[in-house]
mmCIF file of the N, C-alpha and C atoms, coordinates in Angstrom:
data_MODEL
# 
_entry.id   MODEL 
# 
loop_
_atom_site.group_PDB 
_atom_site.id 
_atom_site.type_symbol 
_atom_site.label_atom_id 
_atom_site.label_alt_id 
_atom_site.label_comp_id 
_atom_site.label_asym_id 
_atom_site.label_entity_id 
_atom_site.label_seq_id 
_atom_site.pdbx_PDB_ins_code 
_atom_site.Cartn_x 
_atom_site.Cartn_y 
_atom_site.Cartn_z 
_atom_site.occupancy 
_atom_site.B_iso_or_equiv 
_atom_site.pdbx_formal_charge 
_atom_site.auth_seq_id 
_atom_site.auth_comp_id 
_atom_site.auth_asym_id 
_atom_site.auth_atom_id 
_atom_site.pdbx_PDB_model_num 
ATOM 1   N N  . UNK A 1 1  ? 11.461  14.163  12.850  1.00 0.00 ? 1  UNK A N  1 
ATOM 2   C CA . UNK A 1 1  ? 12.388  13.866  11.777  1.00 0.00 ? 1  UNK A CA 1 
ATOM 3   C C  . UNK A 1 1  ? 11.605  13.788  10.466  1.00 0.00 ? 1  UNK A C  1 
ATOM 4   N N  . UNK A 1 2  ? 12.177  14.528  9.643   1.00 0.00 ? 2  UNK A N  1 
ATOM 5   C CA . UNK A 1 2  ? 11.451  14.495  7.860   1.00 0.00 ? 2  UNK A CA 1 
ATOM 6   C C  . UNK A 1 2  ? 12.338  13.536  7.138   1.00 0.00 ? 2  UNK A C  1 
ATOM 7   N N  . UNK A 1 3  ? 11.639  12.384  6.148   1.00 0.00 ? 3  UNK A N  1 
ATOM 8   C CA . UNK A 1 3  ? 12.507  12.030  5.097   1.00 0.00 ? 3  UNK A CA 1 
ATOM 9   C C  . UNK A 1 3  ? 11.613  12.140  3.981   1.00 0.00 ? 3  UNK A C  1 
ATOM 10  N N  . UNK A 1 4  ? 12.746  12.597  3.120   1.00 0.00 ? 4  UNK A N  1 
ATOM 11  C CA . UNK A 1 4  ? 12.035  13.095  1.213   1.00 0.00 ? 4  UNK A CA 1 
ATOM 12  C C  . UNK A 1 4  ? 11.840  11.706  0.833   1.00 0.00 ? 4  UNK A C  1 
ATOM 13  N N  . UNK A 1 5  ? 12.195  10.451  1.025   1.00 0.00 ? 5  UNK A N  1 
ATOM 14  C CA . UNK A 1 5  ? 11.570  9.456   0.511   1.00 0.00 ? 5  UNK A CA 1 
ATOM 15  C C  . UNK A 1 5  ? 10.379  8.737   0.700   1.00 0.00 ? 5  UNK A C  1 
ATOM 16  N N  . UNK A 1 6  ? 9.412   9.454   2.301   1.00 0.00 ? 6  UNK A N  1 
ATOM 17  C CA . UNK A 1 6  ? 8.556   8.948   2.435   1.00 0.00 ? 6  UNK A CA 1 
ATOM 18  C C  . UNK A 1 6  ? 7.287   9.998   2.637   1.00 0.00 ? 6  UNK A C  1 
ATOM 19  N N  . UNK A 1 7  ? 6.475   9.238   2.265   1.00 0.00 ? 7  UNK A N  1 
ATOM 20  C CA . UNK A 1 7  ? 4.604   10.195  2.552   1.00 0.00 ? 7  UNK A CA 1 
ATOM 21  C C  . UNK A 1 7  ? 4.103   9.174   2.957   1.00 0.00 ? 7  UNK A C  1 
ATOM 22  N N  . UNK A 1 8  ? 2.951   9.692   3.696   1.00 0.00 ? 8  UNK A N  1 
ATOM 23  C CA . UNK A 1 8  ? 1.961   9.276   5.100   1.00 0.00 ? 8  UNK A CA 1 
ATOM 24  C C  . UNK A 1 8  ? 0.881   9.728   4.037   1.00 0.00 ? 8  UNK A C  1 
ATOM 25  N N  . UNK A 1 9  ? 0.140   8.702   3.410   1.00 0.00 ? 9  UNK A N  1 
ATOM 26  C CA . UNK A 1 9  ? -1.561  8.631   3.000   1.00 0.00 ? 9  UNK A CA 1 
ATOM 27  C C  . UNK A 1 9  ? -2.296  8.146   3.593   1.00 0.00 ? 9  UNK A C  1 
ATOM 28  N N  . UNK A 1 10 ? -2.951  8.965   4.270   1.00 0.00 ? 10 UNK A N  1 
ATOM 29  C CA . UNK A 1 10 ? -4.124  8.392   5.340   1.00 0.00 ? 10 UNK A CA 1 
ATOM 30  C C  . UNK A 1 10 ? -5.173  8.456   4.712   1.00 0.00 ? 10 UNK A C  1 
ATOM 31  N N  . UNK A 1 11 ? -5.702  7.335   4.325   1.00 0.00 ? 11 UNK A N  1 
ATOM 32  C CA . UNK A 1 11 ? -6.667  6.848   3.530   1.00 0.00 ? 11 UNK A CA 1 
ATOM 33  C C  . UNK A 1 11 ? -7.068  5.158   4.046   1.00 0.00 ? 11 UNK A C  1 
ATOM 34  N N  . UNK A 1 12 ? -8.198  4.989   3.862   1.00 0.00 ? 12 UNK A N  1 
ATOM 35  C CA . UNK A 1 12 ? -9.006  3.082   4.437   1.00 0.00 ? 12 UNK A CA 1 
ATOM 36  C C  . UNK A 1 12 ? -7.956  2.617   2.895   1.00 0.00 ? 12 UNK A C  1 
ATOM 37  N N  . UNK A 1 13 ? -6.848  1.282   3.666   1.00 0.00 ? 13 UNK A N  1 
ATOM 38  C CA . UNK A 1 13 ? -6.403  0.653   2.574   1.00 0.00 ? 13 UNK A CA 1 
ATOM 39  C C  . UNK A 1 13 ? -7.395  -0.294  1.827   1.00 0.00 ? 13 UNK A C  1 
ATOM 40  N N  . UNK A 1 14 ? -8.161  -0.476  2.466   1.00 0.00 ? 14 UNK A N  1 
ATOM 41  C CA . UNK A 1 14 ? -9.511  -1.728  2.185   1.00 0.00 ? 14 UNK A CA 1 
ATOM 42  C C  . UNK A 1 14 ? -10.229 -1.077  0.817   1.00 0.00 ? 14 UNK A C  1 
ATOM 43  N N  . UNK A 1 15 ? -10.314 0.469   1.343   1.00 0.00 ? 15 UNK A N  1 
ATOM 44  C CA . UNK A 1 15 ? -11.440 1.107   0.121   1.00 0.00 ? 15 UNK A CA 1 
ATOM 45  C C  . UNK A 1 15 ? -10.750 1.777   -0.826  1.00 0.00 ? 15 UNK A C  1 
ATOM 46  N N  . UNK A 1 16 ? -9.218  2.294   -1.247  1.00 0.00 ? 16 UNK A N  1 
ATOM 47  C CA . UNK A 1 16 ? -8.785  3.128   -2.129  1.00 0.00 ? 16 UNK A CA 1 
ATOM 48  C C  . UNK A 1 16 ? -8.290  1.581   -2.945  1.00 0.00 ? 16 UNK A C  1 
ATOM 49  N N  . UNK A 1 17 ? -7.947  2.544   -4.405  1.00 0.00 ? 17 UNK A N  1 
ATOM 50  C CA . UNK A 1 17 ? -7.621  1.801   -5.612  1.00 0.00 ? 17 UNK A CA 1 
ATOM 51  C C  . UNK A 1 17 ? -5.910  2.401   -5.310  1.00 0.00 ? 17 UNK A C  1 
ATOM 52  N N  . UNK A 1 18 ? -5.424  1.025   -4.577  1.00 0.00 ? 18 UNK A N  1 
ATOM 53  C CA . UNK A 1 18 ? -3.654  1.109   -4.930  1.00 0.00 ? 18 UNK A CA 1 
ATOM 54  C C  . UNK A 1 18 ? -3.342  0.843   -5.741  1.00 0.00 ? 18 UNK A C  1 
ATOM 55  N N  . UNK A 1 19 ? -3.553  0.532   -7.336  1.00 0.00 ? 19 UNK A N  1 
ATOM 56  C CA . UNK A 1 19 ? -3.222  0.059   -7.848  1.00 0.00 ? 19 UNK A CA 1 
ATOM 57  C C  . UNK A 1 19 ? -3.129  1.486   -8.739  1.00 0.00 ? 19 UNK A C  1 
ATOM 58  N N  . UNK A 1 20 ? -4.175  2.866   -8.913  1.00 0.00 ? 20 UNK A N  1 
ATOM 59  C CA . UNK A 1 20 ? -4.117  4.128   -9.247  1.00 0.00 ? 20 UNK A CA 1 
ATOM 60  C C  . UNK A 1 20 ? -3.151  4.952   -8.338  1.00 0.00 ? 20 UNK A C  1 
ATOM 61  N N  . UNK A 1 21 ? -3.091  4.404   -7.022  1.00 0.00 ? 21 UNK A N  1 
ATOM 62  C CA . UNK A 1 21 ? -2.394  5.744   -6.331  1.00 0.00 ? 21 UNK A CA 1 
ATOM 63  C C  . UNK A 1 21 ? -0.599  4.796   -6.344  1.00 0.00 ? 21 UNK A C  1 
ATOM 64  N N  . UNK A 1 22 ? -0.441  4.018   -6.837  1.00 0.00 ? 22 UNK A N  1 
ATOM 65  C CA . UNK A 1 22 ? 0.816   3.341   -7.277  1.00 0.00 ? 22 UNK A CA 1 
ATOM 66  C C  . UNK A 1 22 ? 1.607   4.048   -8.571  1.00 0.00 ? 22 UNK A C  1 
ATOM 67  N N  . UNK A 1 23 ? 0.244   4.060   -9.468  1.00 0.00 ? 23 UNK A N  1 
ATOM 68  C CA . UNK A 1 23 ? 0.409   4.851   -10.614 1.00 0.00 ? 23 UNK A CA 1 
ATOM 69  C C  . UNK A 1 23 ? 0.904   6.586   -10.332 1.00 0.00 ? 23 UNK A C  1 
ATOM 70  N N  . UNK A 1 24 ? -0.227  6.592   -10.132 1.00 0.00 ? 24 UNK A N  1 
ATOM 71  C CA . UNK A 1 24 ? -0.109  7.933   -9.591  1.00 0.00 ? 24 UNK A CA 1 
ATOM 72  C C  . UNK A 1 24 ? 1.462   8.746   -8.875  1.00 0.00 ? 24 UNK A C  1 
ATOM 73  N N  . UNK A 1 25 ? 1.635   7.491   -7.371  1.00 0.00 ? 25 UNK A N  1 
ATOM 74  C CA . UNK A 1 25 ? 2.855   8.500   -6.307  1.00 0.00 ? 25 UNK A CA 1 
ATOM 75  C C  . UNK A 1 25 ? 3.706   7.321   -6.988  1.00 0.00 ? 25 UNK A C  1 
ATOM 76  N N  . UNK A 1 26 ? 4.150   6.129   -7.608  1.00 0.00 ? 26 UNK A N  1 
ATOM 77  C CA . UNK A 1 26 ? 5.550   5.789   -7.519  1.00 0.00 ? 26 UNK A CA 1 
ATOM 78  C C  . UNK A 1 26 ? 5.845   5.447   -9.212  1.00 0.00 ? 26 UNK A C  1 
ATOM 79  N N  . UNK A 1 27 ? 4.872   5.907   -9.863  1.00 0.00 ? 27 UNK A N  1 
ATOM 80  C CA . UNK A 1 27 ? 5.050   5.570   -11.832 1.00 0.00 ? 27 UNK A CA 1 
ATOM 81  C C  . UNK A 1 27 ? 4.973   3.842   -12.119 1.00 0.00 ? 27 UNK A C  1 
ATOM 82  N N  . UNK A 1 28 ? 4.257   3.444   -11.227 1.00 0.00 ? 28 UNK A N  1 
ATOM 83  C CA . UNK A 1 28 ? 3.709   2.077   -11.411 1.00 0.00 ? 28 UNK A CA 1 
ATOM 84  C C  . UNK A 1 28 ? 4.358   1.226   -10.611 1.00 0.00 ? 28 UNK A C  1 
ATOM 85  N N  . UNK A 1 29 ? 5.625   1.610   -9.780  1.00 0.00 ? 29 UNK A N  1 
ATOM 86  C CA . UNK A 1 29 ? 6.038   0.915   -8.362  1.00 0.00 ? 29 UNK A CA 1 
ATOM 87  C C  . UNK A 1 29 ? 7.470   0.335   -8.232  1.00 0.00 ? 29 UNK A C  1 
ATOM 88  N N  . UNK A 1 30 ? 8.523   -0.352  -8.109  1.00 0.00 ? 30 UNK A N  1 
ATOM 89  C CA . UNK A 1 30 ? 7.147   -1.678  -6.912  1.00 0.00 ? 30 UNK A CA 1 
ATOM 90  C C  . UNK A 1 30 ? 6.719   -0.842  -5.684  1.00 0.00 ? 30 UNK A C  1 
ATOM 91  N N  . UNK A 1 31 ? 6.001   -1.687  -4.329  1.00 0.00 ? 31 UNK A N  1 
ATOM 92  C CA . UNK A 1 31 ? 5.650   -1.214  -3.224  1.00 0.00 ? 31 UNK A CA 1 
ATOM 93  C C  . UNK A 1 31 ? 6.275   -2.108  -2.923  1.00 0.00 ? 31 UNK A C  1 
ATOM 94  N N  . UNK A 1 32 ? 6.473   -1.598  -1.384  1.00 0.00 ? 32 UNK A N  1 
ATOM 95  C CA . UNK A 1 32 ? 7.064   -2.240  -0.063  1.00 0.00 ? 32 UNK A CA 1 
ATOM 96  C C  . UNK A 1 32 ? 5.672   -1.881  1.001   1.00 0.00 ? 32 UNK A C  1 
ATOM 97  N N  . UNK A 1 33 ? 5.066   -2.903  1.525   1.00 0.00 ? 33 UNK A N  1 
ATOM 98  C CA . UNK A 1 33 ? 3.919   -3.033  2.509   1.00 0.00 ? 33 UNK A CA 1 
ATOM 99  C C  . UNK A 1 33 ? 4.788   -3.094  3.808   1.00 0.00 ? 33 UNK A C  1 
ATOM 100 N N  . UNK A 1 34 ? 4.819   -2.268  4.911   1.00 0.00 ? 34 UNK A N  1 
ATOM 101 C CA . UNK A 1 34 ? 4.855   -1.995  5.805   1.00 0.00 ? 34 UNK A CA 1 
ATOM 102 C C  . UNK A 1 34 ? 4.459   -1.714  6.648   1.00 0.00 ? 34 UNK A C  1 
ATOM 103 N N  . UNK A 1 35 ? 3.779   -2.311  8.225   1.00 0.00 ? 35 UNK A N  1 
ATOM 104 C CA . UNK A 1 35 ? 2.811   -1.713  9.015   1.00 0.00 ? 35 UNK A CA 1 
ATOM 105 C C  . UNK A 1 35 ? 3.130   -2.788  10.261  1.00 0.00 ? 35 UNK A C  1 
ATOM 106 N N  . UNK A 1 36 ? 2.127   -1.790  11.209  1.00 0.00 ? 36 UNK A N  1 
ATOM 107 C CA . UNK A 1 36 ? 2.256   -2.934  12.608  1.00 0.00 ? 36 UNK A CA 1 
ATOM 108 C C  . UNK A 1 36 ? 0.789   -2.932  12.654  1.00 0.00 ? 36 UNK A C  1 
ATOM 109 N N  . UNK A 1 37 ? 0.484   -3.940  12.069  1.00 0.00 ? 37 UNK A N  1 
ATOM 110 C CA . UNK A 1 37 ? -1.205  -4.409  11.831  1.00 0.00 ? 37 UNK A CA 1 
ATOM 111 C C  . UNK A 1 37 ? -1.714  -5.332  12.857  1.00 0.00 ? 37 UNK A C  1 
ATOM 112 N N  . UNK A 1 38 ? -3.081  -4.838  13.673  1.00 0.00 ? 38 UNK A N  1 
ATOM 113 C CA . UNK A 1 38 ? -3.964  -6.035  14.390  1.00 0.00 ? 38 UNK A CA 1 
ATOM 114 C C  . UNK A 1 38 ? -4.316  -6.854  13.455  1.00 0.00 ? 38 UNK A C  1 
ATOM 115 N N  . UNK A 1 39 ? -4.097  -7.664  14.142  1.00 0.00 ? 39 UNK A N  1 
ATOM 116 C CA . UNK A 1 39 ? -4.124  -9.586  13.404  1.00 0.00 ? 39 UNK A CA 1 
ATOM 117 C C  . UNK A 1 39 ? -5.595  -9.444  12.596  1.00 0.00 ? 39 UNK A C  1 
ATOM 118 N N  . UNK A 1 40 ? -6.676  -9.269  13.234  1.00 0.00 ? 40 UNK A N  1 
ATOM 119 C CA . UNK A 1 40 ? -7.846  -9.229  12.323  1.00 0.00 ? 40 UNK A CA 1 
ATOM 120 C C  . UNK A 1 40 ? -8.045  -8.855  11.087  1.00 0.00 ? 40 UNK A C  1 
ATOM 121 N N  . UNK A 1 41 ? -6.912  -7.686  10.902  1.00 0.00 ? 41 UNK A N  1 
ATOM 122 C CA . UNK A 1 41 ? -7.150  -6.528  9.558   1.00 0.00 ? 41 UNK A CA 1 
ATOM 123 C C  . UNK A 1 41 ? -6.045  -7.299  8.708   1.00 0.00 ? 41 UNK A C  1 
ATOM 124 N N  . UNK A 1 42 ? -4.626  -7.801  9.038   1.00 0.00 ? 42 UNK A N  1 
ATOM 125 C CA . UNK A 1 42 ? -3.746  -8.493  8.387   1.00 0.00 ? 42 UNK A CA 1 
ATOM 126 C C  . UNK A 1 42 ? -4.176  -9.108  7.021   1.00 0.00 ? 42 UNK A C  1 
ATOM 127 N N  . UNK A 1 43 ? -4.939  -9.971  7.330   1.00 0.00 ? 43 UNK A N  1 
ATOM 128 C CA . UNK A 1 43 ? -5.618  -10.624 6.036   1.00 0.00 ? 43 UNK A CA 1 
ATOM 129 C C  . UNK A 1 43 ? -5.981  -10.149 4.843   1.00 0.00 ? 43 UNK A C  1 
ATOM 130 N N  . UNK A 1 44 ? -7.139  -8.938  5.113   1.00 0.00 ? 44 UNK A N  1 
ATOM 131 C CA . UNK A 1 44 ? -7.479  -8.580  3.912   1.00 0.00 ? 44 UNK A CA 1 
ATOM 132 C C  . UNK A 1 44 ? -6.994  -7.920  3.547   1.00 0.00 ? 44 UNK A C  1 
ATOM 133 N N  . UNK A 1 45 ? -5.752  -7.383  4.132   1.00 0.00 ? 45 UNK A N  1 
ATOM 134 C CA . UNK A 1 45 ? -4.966  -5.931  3.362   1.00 0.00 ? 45 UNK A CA 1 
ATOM 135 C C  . UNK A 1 45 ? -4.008  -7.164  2.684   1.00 0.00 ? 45 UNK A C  1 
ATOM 136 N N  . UNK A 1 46 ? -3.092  -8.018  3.529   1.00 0.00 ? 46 UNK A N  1 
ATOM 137 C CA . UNK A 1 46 ? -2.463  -8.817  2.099   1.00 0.00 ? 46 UNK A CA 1 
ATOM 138 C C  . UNK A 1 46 ? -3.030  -9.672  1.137   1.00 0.00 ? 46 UNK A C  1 
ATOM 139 N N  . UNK A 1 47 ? -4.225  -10.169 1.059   1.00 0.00 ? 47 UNK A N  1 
ATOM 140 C CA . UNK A 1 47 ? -4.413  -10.468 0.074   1.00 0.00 ? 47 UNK A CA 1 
ATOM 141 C C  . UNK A 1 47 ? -5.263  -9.620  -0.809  1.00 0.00 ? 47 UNK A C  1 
ATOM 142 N N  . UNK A 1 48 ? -5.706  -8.055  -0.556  1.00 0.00 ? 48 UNK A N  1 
ATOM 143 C CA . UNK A 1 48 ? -6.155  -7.146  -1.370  1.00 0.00 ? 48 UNK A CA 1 
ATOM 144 C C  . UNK A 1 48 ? -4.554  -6.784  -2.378  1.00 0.00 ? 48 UNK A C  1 
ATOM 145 N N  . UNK A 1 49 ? -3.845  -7.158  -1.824  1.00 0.00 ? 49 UNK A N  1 
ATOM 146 C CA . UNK A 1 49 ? -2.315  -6.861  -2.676  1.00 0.00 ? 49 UNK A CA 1 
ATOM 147 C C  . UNK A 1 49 ? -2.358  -7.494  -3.568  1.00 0.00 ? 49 UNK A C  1 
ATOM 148 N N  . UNK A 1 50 ? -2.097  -9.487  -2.994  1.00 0.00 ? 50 UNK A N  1 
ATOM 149 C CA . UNK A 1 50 ? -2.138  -10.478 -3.874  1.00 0.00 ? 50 UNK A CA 1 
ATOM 150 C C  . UNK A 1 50 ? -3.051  -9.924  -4.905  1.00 0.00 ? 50 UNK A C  1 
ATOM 151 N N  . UNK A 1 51 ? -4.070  -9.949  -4.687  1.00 0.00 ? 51 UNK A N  1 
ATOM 152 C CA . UNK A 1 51 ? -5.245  -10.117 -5.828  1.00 0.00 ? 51 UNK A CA 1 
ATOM 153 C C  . UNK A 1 51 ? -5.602  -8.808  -6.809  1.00 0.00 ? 51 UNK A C  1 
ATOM 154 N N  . UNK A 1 52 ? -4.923  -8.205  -6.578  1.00 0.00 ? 52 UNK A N  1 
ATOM 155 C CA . UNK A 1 52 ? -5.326  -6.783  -7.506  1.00 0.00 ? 52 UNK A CA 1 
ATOM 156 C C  . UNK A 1 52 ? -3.722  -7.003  -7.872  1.00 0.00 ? 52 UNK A C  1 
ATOM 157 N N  . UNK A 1 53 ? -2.565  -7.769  -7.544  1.00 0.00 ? 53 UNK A N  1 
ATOM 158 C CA . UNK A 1 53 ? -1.456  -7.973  -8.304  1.00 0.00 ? 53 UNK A CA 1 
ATOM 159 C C  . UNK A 1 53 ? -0.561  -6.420  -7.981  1.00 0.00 ? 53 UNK A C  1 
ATOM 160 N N  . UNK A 1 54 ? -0.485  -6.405  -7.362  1.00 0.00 ? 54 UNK A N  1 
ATOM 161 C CA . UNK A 1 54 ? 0.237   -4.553  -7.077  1.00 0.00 ? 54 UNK A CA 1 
ATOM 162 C C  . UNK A 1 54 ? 1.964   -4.802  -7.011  1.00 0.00 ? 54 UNK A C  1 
ATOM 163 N N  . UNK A 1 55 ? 2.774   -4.309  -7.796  1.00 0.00 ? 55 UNK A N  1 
ATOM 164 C CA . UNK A 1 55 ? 4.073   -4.465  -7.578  1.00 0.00 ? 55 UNK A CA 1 
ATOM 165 C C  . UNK A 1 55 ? 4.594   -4.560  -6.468  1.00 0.00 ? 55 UNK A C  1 
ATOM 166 N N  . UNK A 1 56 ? 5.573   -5.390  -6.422  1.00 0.00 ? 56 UNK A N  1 
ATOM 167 C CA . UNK A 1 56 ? 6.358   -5.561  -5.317  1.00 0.00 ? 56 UNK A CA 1 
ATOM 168 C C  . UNK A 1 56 ? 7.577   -6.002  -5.515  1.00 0.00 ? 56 UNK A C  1 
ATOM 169 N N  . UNK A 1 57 ? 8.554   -5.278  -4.427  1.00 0.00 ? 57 UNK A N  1 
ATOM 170 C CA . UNK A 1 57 ? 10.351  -5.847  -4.306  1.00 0.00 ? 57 UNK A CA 1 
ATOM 171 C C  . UNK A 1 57 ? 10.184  -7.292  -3.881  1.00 0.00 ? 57 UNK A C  1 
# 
């Protein structure tokens, strides 16, 4: 199944600048964070959000 509202960037969320590719794919945002994350990694991907301040609904 294809939907025109979504893209798959496979990229380390830890190491890219979301805060450019926000700019970049949504004209500054908001984002919606979505994933089925192992508990270990959970952490630093939400608070790499918090702290670089990245739009959100």
């Amino acid at each position: 199944m294809i939907f025109d509202n979504v893209e798959v960037i496979n990229k380390d969320i830890l190491k890219v600048d979301v805060q450019e590719l926000v700019e970049e794919k949504l004209n500054g945002g908001p984002v919606k964070l979505v994933a089925n994350l192992p508990y270990y990694i959970t952490t630093p991907i939400v608070m790499k959000f918090l702290e670089e301040d990245i739009p959100s609904n």
